[in-house]
C-alpha positions in Angstrom: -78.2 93.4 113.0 -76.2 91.5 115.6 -73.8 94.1 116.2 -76.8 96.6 117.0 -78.5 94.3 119.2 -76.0 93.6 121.8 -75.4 95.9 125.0 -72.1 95.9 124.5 -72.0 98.5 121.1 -74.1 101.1 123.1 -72.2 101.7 126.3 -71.4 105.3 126.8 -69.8 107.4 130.0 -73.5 108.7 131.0 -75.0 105.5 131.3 -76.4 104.8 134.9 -74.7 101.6 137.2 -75.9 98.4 136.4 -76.1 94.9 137.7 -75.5 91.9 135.6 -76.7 87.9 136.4 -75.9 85.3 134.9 -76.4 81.5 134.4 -72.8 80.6 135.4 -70.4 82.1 137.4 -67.2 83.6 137.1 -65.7 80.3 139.3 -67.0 78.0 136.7 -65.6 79.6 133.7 -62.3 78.9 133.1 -61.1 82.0 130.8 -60.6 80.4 127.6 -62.5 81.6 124.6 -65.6 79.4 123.7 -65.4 76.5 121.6 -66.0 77.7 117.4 -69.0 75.6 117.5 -71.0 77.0 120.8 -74.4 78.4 119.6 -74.7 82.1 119.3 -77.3 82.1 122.2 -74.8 80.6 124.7 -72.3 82.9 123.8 -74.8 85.9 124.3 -75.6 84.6 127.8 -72.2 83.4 129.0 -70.8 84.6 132.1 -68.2 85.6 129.6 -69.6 88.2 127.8 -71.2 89.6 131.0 -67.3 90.1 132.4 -66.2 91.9 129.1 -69.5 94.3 129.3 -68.0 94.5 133.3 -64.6 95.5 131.8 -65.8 98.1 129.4 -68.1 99.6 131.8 -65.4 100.2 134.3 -63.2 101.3 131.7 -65.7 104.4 131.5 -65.5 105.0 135.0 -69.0 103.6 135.5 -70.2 100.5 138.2 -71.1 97.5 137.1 -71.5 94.6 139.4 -71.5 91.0 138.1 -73.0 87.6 140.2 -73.8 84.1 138.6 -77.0 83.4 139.6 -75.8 80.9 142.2 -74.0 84.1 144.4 -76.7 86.5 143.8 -79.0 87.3 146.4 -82.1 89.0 144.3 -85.2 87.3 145.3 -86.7 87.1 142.1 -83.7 85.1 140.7 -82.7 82.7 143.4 -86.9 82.1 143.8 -86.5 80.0 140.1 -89.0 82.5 138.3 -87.0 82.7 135.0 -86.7 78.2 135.7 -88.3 78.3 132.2 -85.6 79.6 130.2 -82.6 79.4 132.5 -79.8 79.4 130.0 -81.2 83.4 130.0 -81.3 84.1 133.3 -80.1 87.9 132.8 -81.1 90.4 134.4 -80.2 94.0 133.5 -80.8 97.0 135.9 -79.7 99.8 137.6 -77.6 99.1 140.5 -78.6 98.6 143.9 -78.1 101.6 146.4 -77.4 104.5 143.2 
């Protein structure tokens, strides 16, 4: 079930651009794998997987832009709307400007 929930097992050369936020940022992660005993919903919404999604979508020729949520400047992010849960502060959608 896990394997066919995340984003990463459905990628495919026709999807459109997309644009990834995320809790951290790629400055605060240091590269290393996670810890063994990190929660599965931290390593679902760490910057982390966010940069492999990045790498496989630009493996397929396709854009994918990636901002912690400190960088980005999308209102509805840096305006605190997803405060209540911000350890899933991702947002998903097509790409700014096509």
């Amino acid at each position: 079930m896990a394997y066919e929930a995340t984003a990463l097992n459905h990628i495919s050369s026709d999807d459109p651009p997309v644009f990834l936020i995320h809790p951290e940022s790629l400055s605060e992660w240091d590269g290393r794998p996670l810890p063994a005993d990190t929660a599965q919903s931290k390593y679902a919404h760490h910057i982390a997987l966010g940069n492999y999604f990045k790498d496989r979508y630009e493996n397929l020729g396709l854009r994918c832009a990636l901002e912690g949520i400190k960088e980005t400047t999308v209102p509805e992010q840096k305006s605190g709307s997803r405060s209540d849960r911000p350890e899933q502060a991702v947002l998903l959608m097509p790409a700014r400007g096509g």
